[in-house]
C-alpha positions as CSV (number, residue, x, y, z in Angstrom):
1,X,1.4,-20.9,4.3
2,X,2.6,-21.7,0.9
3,X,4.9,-18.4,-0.1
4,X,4.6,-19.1,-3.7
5,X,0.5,-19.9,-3.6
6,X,-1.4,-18.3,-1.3
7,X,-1.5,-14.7,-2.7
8,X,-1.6,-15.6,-6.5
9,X,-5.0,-18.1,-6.5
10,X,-6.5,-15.6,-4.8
11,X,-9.3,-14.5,-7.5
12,X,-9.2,-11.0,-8.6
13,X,-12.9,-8.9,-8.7
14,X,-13.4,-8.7,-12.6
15,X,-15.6,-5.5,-11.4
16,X,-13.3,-2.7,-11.9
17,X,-13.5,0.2,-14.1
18,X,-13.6,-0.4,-18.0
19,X,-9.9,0.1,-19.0
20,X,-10.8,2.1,-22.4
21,X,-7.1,3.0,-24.4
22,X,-7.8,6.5,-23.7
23,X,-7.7,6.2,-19.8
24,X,-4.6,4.1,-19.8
25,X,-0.9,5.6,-18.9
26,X,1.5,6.4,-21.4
27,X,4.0,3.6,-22.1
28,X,7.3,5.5,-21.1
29,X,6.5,6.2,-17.2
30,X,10.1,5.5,-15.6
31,X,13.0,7.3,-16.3
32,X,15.0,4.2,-16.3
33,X,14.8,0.5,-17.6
34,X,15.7,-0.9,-14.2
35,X,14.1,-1.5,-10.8
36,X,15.0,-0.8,-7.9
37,X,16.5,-4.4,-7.0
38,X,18.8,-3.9,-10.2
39,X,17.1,-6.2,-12.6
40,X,15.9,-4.4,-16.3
41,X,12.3,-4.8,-16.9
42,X,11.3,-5.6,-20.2
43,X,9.7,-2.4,-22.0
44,X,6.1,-3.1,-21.6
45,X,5.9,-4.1,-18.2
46,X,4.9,-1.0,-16.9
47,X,4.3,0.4,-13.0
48,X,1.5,-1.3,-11.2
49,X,1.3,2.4,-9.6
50,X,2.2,6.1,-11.2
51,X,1.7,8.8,-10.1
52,X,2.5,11.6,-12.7
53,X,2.6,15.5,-12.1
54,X,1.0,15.2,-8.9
55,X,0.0,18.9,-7.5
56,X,-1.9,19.4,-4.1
57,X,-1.8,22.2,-2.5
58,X,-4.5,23.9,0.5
59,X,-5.8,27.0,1.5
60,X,-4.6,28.4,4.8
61,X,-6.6,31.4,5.2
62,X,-5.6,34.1,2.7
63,X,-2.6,31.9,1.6
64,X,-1.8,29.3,-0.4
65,X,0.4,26.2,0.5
66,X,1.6,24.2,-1.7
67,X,2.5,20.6,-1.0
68,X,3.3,18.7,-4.8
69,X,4.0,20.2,-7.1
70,X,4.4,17.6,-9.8
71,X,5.5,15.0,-8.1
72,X,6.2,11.7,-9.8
73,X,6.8,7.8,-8.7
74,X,6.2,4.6,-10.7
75,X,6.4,1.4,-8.7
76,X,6.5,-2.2,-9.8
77,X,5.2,-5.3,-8.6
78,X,7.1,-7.2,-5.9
79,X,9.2,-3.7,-5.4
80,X,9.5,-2.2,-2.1
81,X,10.2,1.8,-2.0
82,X,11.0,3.4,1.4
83,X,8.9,7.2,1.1
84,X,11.9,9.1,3.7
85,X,11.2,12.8,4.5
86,X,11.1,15.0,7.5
87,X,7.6,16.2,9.2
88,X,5.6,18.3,6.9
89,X,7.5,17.9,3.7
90,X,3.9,16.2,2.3
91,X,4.7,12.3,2.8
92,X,1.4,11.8,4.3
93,X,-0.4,13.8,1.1
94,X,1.3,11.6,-1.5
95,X,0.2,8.8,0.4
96,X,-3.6,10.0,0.3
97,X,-3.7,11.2,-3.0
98,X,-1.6,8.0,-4.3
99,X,-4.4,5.5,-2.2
100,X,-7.1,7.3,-3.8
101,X,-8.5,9.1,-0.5
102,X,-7.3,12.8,-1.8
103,X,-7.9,14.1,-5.4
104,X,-4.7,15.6,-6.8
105,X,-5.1,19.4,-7.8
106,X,-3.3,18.5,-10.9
107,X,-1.9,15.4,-12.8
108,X,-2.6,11.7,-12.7
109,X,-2.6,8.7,-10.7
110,X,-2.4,5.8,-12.5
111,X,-4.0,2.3,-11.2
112,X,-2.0,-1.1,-13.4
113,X,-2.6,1.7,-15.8
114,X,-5.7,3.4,-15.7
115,X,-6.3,6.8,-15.6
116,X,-8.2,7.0,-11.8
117,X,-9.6,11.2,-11.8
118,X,-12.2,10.5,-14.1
119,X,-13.7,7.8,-12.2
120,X,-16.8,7.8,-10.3
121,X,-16.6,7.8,-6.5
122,X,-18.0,4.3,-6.9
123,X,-14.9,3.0,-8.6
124,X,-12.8,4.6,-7.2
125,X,-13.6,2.9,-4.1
126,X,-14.0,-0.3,-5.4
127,X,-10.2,0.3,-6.7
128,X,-9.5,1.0,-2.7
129,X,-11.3,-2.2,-1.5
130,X,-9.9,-4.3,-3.8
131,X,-6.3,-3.0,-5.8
132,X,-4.8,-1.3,-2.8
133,X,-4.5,-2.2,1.2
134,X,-3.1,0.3,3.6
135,X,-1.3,0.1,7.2
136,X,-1.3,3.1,9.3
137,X,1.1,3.9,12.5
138,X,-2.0,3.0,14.6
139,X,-3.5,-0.7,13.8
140,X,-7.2,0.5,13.9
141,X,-8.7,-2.5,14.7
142,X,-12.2,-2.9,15.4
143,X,-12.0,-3.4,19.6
144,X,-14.9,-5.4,19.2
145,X,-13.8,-8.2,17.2
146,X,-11.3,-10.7,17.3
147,X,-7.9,-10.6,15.3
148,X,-9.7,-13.3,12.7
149,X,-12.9,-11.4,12.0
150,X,-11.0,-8.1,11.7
151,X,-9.1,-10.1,9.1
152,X,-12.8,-11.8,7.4
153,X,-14.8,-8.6,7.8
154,X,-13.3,-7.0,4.6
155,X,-13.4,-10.4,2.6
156,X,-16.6,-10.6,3.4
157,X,-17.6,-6.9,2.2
158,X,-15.8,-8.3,-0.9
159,X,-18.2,-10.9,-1.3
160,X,-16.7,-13.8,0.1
161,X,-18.7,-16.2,1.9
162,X,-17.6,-16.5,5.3
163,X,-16.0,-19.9,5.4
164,X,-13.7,-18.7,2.5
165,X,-13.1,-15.3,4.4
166,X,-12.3,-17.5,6.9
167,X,-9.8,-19.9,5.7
168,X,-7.9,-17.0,3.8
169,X,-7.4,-15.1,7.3
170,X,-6.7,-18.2,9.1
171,X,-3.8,-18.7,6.7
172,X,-2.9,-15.3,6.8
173,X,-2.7,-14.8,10.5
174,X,-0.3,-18.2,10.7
175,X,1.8,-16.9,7.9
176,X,2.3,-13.9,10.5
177,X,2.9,-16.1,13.5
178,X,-0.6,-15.3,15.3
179,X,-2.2,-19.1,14.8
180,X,-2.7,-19.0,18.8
181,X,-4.0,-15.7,19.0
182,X,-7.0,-15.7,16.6
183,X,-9.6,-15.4,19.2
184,X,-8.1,-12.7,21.0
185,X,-9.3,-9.2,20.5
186,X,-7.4,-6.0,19.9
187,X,-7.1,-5.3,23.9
188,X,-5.6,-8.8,24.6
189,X,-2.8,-8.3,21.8
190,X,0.7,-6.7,22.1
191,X,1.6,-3.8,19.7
192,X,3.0,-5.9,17.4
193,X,0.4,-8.4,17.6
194,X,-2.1,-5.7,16.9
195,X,0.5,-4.4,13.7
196,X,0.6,-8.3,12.2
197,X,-3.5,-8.5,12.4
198,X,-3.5,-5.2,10.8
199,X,-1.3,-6.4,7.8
200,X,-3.1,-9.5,7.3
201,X,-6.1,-7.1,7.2
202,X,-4.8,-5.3,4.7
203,X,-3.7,-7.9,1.9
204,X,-7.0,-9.9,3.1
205,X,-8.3,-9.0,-0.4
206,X,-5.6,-9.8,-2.5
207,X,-4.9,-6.0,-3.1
208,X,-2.0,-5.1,-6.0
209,X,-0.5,-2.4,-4.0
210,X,0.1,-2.1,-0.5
211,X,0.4,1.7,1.2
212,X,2.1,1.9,4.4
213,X,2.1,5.1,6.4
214,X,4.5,4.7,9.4
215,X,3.8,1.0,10.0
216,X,6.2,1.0,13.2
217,X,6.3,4.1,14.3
218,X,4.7,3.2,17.7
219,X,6.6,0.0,18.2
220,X,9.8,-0.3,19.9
221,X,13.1,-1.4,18.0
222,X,12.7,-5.0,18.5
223,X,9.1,-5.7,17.6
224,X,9.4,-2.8,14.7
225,X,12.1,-5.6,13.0
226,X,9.7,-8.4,13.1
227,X,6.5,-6.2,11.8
228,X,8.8,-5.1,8.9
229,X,10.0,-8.6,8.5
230,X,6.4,-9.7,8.5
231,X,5.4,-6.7,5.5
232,X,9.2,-7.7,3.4
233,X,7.4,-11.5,3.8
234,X,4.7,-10.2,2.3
235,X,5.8,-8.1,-0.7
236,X,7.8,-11.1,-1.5
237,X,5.5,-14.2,-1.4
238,X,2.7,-11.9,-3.1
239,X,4.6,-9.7,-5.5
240,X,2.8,-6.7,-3.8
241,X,4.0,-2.9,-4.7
242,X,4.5,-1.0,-1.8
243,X,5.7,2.7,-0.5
244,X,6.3,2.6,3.1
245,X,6.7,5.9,4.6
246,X,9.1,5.9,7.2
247,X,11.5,7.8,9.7
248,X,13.5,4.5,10.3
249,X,16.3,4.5,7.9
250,X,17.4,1.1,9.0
251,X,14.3,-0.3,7.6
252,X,14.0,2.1,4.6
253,X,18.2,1.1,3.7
254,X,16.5,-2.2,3.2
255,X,14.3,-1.7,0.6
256,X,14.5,-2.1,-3.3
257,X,14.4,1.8,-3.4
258,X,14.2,5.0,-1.4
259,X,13.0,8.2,-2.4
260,X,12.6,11.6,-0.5
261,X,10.2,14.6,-1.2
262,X,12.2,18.2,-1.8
263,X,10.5,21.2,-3.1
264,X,7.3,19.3,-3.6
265,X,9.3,16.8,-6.1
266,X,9.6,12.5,-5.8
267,X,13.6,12.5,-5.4
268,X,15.4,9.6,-5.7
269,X,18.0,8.6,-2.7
270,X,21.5,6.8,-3.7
């Protein structure tokens, strides 16, 4: 697989959401002029993903808990942010409400600059199938099917035609070392195995940003290296944005960034 190819010709949809002035996100969204691997970014090359004054909070019987409360986090493309923070402290929320699947209770997320409350459910999903892909701690693969129609199956809900669906996850699945098990269903794959076919799965469509919630967490030490080996790959050859949120601070030392949750607030780690 090409490193420098293969993710760039893929075509984009050209079916999103209109990107009218008034939706877009203001032009100052970082509070400095560097990223996270130490090289400044010119003025107007602005976060593929903001999220600005994020609020959530739930109702627990009479009470009231809240989770944000204004959260912020701007990420780049081809930047790598480790999300680090104990059980409850609302990692999994800002994940949600930053992939779309949660609306915030108050501020904004902001898609490669768009304004995304306003939207209709409709484009909002389209936004999910086709900006952002997401790995969870469990693979959820489709038992069923083989490791290269899990990886065709979203293409083709895209609107690929199946031999194109095809070739992408063929080259895919190589890139992640699985060229001899492309036939083999979830059952027949180690845990790693399984983690790889979910990755491919998830940049099948060529997404902008890539949401990972736990990735290893079921894996032991050894095959947790190579499936975070596999998504640093990935980020790199495709200049993906991704938050991985993470327990494993030797993986999240090795990202461009890493960033904690305190009192409901994005806090950046030294």
């Amino acid at each position: 697989m090409n490193d420098t190819t293969t993710f760039a010709d893929m075509p984009r949809s050209g079916t999103g959401p209109p990107q009218h002035a008034a939706s877009r996100a203001p032009a100052a969204m970082s509070p400095d002029a560097q990223g996270g691997d130490g090289t400044a970014r010119p003025q107007d090359d602005g976060p593929v993903l903001f999220l600005s004054g994020i609020e959530r909070r739930y109702r627990q019987g009479e009470a009231v808990l809240e989770i944000l409360k204004g959260a912020e986090l701007a990420v780049w493309p081809g930047q790598s942010v480790a999300l680090v923070a104990p059980s409850g402290a609302g990692k999994s929320t800002l994940m949600h409400v930053a992939g779309l699947l949660e609306y915030p209770d108050g501020g904004e997320v902001y898609i490669d600059g768009v304004a995304t409350s306003t939207l209709s459910d409709m484009h909002r999903t389209r936004l999910r199938r086709t900006e952002l892909g997401f790995v969870y701690q469990f693979h959820h693969l489709l038992p069923e099917f083989s490791a290269i129609e899990n990886v065709i199956l979203p293409q083709m809900i895209r609107g690929l035609s199946r031999r194109e669906a095809m070739g992408r996850g063929t080259e895919l699945l190589n890139y992640l070392g699985l060229k001899d098990r492309l036939t083999h269903r979830p059952a027949e794959l180690s845990g790693g195995e399984q983690q790889r076919v979910a990755i491919a799965r998830a940049v099948a469509n060529a997404p902008r940003i890539l949401l990972a919630d736990e990735p290893t967490g079921n894996l032991d030490p050894r095959t947790s290296e190579r499936v975070f080996n596999a998504l640093t790959q990935l980020v790199r050859a495709s200049g993906l944005a991704m938050v991985c949120a993470t327990h494993n601070m030797d993986i999240a030392a090795r990202m461009n960034r890493r960033v904690t949750l305190r009192d409901g607030l994005v806090v950046e780690l030294e």
